[in-house]
Backbone as CSV, one residue per row, in Angstrom:
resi,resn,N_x,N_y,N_z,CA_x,CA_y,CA_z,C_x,C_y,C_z
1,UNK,1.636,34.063,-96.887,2.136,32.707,-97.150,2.869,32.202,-95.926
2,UNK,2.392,30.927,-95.324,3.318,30.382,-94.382,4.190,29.532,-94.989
3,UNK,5.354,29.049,-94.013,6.021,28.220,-94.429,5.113,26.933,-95.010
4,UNK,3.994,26.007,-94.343,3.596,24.892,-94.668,3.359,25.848,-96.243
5,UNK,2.843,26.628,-96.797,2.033,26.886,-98.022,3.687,26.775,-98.967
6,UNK,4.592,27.407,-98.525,5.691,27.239,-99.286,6.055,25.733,-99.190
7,UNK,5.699,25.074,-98.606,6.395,24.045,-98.759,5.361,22.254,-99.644
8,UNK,4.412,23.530,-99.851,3.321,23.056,-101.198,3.768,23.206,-102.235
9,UNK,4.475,24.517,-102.322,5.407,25.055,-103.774,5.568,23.879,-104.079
10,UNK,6.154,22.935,-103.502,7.356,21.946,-104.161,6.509,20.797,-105.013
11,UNK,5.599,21.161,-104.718,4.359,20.174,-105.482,5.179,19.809,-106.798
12,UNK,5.161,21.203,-107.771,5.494,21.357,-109.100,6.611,20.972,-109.448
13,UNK,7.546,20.484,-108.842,8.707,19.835,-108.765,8.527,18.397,-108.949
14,UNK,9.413,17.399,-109.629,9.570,15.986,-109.341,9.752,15.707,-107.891
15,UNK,9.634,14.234,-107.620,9.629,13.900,-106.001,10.981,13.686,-106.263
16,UNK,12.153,13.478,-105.530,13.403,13.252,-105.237,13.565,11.966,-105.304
17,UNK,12.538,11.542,-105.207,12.772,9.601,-105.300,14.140,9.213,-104.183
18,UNK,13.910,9.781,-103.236,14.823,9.094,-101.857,14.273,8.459,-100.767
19,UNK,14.673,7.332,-100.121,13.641,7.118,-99.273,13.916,7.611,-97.761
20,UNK,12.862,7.409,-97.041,13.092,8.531,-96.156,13.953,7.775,-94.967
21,UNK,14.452,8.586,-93.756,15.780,8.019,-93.288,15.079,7.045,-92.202
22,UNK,15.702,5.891,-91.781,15.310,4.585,-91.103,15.281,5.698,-89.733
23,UNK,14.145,5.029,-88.752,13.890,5.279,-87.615,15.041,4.252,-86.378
24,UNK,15.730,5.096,-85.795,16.774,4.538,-85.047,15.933,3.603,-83.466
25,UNK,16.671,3.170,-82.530,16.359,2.337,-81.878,15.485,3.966,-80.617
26,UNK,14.425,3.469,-80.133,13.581,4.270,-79.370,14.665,5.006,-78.259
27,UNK,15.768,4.252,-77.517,16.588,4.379,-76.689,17.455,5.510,-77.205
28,UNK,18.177,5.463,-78.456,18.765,6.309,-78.989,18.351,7.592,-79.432
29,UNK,17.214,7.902,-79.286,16.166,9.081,-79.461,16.813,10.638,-79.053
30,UNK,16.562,9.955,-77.597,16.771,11.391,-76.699,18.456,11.367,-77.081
31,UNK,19.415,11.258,-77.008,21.032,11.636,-76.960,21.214,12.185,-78.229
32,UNK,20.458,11.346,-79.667,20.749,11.749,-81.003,20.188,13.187,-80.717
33,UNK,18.827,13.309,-80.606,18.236,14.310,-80.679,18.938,15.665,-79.684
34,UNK,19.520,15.377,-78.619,20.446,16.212,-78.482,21.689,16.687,-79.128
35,UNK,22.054,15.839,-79.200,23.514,16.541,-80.646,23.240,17.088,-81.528
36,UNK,21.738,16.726,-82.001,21.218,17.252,-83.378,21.067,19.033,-82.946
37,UNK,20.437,18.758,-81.768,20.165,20.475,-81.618,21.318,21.435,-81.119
38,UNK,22.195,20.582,-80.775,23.590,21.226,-80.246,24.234,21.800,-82.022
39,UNK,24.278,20.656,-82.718,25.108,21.061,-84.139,24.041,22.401,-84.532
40,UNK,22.766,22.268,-84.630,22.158,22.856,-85.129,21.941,24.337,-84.556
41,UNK,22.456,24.437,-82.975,22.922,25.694,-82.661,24.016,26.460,-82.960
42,UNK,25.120,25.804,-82.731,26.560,25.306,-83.243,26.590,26.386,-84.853
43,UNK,25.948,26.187,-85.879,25.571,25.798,-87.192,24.606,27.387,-87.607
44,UNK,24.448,27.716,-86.271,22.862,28.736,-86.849,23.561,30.009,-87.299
45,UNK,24.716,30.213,-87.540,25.836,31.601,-87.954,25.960,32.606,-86.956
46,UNK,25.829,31.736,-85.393,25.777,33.212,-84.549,27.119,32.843,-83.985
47,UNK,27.660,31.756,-83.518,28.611,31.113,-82.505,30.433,31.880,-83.730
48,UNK,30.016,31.382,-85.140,30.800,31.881,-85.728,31.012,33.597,-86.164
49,UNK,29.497,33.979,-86.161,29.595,35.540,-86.273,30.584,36.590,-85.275
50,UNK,30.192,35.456,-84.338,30.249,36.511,-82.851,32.072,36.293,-82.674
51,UNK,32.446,34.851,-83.205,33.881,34.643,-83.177,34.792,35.320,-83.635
52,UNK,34.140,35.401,-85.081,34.836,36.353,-86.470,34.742,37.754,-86.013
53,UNK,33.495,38.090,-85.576,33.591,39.546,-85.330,34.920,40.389,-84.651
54,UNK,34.634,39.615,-83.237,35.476,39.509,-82.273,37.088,39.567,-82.371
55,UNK,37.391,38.619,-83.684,38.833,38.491,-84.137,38.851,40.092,-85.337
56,UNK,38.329,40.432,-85.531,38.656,41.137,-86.762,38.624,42.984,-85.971
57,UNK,37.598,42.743,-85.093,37.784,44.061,-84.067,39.193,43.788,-82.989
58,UNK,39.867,42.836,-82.688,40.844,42.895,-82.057,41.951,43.010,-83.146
59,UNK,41.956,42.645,-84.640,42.597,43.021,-85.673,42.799,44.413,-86.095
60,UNK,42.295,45.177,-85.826,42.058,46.367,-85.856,40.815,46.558,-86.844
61,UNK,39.827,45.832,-87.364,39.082,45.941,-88.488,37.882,46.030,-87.592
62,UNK,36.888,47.283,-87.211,35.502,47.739,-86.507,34.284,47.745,-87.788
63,UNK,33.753,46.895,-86.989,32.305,47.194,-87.660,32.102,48.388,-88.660
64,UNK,32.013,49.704,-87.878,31.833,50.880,-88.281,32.874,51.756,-88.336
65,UNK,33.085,52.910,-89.218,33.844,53.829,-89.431,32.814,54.667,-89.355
66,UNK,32.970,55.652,-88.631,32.795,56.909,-88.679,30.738,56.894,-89.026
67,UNK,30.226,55.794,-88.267,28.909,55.707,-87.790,28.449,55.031,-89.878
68,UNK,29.250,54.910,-90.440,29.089,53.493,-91.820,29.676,52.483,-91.812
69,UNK,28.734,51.688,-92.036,29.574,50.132,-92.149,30.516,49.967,-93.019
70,UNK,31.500,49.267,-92.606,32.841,49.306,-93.579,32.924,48.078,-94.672
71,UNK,33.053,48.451,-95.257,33.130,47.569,-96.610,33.885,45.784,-96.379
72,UNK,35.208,45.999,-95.663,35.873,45.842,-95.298,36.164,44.894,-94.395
73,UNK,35.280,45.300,-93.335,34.965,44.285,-92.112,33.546,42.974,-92.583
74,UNK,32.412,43.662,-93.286,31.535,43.224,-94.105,31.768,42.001,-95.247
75,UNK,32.513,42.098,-95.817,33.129,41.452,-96.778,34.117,40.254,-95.934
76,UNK,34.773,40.571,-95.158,36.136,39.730,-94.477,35.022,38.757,-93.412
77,UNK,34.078,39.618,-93.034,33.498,38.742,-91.891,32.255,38.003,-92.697
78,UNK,31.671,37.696,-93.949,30.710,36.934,-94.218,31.885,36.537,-95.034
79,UNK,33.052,36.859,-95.784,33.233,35.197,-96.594,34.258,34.297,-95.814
80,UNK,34.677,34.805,-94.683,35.395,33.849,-93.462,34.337,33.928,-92.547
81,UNK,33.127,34.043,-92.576,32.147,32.974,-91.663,31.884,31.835,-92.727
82,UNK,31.308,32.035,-94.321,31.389,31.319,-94.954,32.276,29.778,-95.061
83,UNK,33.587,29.896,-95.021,34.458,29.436,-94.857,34.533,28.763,-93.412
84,UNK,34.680,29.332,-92.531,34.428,28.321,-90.862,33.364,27.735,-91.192
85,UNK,31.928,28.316,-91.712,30.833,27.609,-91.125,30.558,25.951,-91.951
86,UNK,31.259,26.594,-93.377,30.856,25.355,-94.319,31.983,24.065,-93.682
87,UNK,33.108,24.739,-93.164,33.964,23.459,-92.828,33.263,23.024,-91.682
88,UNK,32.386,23.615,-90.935,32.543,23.219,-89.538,31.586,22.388,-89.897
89,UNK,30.453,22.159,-90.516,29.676,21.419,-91.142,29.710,19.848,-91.907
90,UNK,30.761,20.350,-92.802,31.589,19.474,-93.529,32.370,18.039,-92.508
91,UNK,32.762,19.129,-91.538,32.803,17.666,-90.321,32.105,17.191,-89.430
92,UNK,31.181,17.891,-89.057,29.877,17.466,-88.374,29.431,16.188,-89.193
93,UNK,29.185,16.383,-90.384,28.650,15.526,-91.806,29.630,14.071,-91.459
94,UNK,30.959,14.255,-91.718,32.532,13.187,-91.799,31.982,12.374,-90.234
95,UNK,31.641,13.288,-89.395,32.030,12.394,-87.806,30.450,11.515,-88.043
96,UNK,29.621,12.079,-88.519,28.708,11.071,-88.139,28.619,10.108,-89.434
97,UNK,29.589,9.702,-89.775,29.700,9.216,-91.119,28.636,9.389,-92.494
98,UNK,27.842,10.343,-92.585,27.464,10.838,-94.094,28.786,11.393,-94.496
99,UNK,28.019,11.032,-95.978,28.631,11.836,-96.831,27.950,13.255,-97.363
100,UNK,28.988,13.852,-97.175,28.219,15.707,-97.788,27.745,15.791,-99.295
101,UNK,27.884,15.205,-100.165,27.707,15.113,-101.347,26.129,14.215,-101.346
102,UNK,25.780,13.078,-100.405,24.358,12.650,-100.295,23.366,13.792,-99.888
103,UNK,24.092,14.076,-99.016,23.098,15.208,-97.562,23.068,16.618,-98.262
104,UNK,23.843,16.677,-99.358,23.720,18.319,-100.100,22.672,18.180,-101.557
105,UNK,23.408,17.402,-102.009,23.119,17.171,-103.240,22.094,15.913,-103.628
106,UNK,21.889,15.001,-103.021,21.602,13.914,-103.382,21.895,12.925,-104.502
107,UNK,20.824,12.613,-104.928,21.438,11.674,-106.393,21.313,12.149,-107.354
108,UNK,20.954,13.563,-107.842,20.512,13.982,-108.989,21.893,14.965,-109.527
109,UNK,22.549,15.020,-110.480,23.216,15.747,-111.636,23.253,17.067,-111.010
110,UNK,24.644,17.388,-110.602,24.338,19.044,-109.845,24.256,19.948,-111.015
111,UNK,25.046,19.592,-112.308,24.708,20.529,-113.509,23.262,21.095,-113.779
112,UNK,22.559,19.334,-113.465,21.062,19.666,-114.283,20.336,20.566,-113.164
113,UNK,20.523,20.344,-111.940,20.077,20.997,-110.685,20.379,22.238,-110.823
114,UNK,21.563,22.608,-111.085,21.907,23.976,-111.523,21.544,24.769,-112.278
115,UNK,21.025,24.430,-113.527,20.388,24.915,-114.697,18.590,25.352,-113.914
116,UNK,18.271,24.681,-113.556,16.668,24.629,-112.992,16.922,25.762,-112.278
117,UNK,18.026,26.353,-111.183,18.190,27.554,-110.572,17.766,28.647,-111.307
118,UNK,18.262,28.626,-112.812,18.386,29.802,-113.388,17.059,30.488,-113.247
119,UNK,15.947,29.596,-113.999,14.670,30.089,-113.948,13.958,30.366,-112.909
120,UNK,14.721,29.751,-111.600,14.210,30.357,-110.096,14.712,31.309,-109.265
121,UNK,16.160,31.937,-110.000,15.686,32.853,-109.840,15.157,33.871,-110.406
122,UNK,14.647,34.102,-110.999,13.417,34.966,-111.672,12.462,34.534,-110.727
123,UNK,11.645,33.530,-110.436,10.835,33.016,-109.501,10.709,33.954,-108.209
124,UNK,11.831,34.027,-108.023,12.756,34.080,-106.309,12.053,35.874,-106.533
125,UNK,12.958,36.185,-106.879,12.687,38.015,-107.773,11.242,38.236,-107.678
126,UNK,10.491,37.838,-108.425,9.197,37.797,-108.521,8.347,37.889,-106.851
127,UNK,8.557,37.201,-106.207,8.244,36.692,-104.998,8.709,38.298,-104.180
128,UNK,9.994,37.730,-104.358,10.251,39.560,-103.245,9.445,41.157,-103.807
129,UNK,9.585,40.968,-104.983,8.818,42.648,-105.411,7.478,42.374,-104.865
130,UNK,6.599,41.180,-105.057,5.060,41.066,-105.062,5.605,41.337,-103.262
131,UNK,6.101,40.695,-102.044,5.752,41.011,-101.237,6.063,42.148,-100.638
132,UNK,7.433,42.491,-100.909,7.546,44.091,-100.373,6.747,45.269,-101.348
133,UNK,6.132,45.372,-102.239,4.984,46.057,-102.756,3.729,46.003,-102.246
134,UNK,3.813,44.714,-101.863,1.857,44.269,-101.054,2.489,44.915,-99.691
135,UNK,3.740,44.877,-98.838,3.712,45.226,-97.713,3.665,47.230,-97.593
136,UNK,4.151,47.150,-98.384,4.277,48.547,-98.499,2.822,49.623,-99.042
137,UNK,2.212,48.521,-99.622,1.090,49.183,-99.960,0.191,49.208,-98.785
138,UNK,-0.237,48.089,-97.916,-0.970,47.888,-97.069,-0.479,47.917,-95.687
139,UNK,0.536,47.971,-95.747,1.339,48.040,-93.867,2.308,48.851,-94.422
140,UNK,2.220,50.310,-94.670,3.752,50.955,-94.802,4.702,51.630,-93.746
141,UNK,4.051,51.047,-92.521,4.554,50.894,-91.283,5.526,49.993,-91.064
142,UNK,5.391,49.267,-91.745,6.778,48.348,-91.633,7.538,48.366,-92.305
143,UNK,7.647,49.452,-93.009,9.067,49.860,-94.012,9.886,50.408,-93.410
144,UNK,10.903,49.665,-91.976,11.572,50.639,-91.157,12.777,51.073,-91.262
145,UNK,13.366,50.594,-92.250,14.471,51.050,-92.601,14.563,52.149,-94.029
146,UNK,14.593,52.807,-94.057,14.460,54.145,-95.533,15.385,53.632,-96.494
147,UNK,16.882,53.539,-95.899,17.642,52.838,-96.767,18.373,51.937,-96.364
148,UNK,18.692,50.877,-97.428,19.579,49.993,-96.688,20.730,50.218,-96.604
149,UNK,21.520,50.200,-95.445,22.852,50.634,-95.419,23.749,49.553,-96.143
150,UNK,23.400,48.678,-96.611,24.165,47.484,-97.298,24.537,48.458,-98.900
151,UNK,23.103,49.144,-98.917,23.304,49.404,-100.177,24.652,50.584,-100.560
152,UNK,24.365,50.780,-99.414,25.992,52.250,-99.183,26.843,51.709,-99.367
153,UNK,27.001,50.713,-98.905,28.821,50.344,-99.036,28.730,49.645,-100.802
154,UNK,28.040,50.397,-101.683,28.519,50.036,-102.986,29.183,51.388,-103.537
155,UNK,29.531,52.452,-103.451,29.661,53.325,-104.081,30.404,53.756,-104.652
156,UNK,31.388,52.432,-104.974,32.534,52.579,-106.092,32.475,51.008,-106.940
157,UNK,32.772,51.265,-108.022,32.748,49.536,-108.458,33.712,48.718,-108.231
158,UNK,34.592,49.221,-107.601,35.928,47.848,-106.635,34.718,47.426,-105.697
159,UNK,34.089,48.381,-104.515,33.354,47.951,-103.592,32.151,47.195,-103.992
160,UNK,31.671,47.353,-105.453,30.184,46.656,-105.918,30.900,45.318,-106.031
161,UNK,31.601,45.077,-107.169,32.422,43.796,-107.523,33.146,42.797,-105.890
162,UNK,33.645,43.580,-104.616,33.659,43.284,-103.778,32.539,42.662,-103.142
163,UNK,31.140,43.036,-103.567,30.187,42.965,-102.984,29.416,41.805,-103.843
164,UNK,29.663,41.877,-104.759,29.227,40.740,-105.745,29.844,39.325,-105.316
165,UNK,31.240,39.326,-105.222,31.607,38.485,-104.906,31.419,37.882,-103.300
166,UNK,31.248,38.641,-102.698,30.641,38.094,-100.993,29.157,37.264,-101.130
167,UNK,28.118,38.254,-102.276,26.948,37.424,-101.986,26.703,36.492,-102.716
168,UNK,27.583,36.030,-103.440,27.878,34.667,-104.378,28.319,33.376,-103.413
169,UNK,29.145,34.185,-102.247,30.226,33.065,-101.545,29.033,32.845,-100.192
170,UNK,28.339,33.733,-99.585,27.922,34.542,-98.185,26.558,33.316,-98.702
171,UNK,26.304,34.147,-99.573,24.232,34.353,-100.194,24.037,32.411,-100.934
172,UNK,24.701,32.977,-101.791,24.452,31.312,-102.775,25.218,29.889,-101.891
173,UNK,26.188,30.145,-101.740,26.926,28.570,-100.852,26.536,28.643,-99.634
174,UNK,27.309,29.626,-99.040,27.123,29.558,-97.598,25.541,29.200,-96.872
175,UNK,24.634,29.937,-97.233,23.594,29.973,-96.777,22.978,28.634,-96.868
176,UNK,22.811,28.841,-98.483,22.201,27.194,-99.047,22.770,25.935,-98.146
177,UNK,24.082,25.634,-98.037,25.070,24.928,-97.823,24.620,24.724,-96.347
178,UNK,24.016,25.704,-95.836,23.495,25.792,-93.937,22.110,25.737,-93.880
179,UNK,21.455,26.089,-95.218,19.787,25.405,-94.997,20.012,23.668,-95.072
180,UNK,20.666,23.568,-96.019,20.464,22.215,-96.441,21.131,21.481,-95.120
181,UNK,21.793,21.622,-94.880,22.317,21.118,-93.658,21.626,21.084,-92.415
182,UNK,20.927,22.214,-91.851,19.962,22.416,-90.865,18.478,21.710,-91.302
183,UNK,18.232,21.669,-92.307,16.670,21.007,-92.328,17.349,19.415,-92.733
184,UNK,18.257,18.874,-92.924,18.260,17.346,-92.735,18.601,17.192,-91.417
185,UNK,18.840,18.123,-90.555,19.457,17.585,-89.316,17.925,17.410,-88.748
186,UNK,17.048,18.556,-88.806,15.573,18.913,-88.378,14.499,17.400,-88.786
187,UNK,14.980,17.059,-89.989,14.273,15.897,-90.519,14.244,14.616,-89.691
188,UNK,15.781,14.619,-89.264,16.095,13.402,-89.255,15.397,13.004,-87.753
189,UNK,16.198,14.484,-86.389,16.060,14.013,-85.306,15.161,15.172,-84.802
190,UNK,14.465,16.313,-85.511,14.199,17.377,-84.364,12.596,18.156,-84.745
191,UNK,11.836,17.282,-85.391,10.418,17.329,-85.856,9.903,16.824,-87.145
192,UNK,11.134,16.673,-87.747,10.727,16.739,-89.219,10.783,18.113,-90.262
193,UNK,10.354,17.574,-91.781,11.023,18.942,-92.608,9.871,19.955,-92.398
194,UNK,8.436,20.408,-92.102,7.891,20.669,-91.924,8.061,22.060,-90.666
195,UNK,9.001,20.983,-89.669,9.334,22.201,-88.756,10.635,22.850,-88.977
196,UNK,11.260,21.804,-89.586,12.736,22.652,-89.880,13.028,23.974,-90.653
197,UNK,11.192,23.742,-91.965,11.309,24.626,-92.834,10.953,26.379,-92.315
198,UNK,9.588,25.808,-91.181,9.365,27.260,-90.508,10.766,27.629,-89.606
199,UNK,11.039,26.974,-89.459,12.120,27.542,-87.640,13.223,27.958,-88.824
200,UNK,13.871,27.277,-90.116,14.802,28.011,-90.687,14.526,29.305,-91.611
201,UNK,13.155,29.189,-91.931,12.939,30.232,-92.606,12.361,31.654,-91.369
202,UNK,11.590,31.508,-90.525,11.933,32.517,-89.993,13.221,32.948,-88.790
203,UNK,14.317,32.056,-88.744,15.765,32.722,-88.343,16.031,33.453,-89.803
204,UNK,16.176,32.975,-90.702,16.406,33.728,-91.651,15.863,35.213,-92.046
205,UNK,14.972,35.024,-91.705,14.172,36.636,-91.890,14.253,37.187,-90.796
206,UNK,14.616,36.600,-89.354,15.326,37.411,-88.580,16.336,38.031,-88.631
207,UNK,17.438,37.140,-89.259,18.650,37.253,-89.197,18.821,39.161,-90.420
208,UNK,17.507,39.282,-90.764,17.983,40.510,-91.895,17.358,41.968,-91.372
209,UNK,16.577,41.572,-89.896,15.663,42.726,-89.672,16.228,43.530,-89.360
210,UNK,17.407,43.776,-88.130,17.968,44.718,-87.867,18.433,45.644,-88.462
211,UNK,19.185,45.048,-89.714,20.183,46.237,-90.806,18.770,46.274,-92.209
212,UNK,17.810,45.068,-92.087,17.337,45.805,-93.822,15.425,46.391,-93.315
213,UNK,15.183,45.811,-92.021,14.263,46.457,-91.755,13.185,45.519,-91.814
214,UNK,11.383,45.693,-91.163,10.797,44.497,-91.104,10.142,44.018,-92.331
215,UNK,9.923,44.968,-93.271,9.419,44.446,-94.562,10.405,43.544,-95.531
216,UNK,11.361,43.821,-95.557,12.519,43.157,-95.892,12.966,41.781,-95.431
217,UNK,12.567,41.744,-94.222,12.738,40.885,-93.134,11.402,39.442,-93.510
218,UNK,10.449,39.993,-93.606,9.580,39.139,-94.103,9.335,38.817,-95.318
219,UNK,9.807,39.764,-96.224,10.430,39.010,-97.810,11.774,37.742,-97.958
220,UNK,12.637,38.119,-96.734,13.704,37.215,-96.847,13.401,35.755,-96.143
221,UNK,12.350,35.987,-95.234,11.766,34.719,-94.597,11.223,33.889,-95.374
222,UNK,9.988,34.702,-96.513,9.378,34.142,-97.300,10.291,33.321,-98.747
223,UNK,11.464,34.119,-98.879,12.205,33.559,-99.691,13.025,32.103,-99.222
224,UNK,13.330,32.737,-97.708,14.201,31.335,-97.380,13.179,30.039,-97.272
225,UNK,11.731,30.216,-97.198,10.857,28.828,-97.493,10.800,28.622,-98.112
226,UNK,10.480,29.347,-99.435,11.083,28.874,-100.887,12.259,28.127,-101.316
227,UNK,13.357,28.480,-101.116,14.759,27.505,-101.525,14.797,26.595,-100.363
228,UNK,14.048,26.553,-99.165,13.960,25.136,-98.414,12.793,24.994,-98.763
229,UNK,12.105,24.974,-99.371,10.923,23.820,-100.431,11.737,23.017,-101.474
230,UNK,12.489,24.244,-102.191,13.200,23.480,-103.467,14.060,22.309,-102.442
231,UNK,14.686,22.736,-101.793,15.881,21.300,-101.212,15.003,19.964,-101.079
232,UNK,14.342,20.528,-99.720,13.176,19.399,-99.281,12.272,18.704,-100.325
233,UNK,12.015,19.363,-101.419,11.342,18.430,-102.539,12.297,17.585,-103.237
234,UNK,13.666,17.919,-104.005,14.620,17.540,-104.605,15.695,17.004,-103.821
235,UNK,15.886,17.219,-102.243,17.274,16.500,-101.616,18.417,17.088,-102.217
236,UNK,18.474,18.524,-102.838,19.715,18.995,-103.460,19.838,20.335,-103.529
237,UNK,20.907,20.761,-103.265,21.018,22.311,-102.798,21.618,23.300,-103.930
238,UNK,21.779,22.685,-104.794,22.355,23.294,-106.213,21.308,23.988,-106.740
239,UNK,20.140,23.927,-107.132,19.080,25.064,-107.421,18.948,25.806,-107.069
240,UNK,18.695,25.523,-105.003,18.764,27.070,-104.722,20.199,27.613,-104.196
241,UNK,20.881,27.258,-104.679,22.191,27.815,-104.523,22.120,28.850,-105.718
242,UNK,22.500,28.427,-106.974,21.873,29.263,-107.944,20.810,30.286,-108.177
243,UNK,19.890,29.935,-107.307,18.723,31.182,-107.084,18.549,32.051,-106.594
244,UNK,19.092,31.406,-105.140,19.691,32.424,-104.598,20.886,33.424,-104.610
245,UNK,21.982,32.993,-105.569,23.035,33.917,-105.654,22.775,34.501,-106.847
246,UNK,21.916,33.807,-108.125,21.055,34.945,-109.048,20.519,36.161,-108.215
247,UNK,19.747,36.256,-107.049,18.517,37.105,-106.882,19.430,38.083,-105.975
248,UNK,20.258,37.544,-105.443,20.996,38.557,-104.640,22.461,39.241,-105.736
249,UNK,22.976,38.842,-107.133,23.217,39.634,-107.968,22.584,40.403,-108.796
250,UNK,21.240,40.070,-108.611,20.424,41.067,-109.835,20.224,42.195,-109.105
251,UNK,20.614,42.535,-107.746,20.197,43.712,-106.624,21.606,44.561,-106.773
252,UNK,22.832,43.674,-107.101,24.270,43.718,-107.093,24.201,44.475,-108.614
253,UNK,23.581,43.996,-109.495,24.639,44.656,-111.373,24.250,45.865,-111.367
254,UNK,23.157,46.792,-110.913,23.519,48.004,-111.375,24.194,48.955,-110.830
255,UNK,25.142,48.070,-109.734,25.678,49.240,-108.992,27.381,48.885,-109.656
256,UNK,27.324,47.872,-110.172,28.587,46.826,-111.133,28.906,48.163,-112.197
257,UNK,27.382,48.458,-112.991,27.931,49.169,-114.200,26.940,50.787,-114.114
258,UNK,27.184,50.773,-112.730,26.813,52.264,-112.804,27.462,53.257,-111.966
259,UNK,28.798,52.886,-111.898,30.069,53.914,-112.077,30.995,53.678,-112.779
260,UNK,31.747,55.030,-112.968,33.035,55.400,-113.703,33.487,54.103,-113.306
């Protein structure tokens, strides 16, 4: 599945009924279109990763203990990137006078938007077993990671519930909150949603290869075209906000209630 095929998904969806954004003066092209790609670098979770990291290892808080990732640093550094990245956004949005509530959500009922999540993620779920099973069956060469070390740092239920709560804040807002944001910026000034959807969905499945490995890596790509289909069809990030922080707790509950 490529991104364009995911972004057929959205067929089955209502149209958003928005109209699409006015074409600015030819002159203003090139400068917009630079800021656009500046925010949108700005925005891509590396400028803040690398910040946070940086502060929390001069805090005394390291990546690793004793060659495992620490619970600790993991947790502190995705829900305070969370936190920088959504504000830093939030004013990107204020200076160019939108409003974040158009550009996130659009005009539709975030309740009712919310509810539609539920059943996607099951959708979402569905999607990852069929492809890491097809990858594994037919390329089991690219299963390069044996285990995920994410999955280690659950092995007490303070640390699962710790962990629950990061990919609720990390997985469901944060992320969503930075697709939706990056493919209207992509729309507006930097190809259209078409390209925004491939270039964000595979950073995204980059962004997981190192620690979960390449099969993993191309399940999370394929997922992130999925919840940027849902936005890009609907103009609202509340579904897959919900879908996504469903699909990344249903990986989370049995480690919730399967200790003392």
């Amino acid at each position: 599945m490529t991104g364009i095929d995911a972004l057929r998904l959205t067929r089955v969806l209502p149209d958003s009924g928005l109209e699409p954004p006015a074409c600015p003066p030819r002159d203003h092209l090139i400068p917009q279109r630079a800021v656009a790609l500046l925010e949108v670098l700005l925005c891509s979770d590396i400028p803040t990763q690398v910040a946070l990291g940086g502060t929390l290892y001069a805090l005394g808080y390291p990546a690793t203990i004793n060659g495992q990732l620490s619970i600790t640093y993991v947790v502190a550094s995705q829900v305070g990137d969370a936190v920088l990245l959504v504000g830093l956004m939030l004013a990107l949005m204020y200076a160019h006078g939108e409003r974040p509530r158009d550009v996130l959500f659009g005009r539709r009922p975030i309740a009712g938007e919310a509810l539609l999540g539920i059943p996607l993620t099951l959708l979402a779920f569905g999607i990852a077993i069929v492809v890491l099973l097809s990858v594994r069956r037919f390329a089991p060469s690219l299963h390069t990671v044996p285990d995920n070390p994410l999955q280690q740092l659950m092995f007490t239920r303070r640390n699962a519930w710790l962990f629950a709560f990061m990919v609720i804040v990390a997985g469901g807002v944060r992320e969503e909150v930075q697709r939706a944001f990056l493919l209207h910026r992509f729309d507006q000034w930097l190809g259209g949603r078409t390209v925004g959807l491939v270039v964000t969905s595979v950073a995204f499945g980059w962004g997981h290869l190192q620690v979960q490995g390449v099969d993993a890596a191309i399940a999370t790509g394929l997922l992130g075209a999925f919840w940027a289909a849902i936005y890009l069809r609907r103009r609202s990030c509340a579904a897959a906000m919900v879908s996504h922080a469903g699909f990344d707790l249903l990986q989370v509950v049995p480690y919730l209630f399967g200790h003392r």
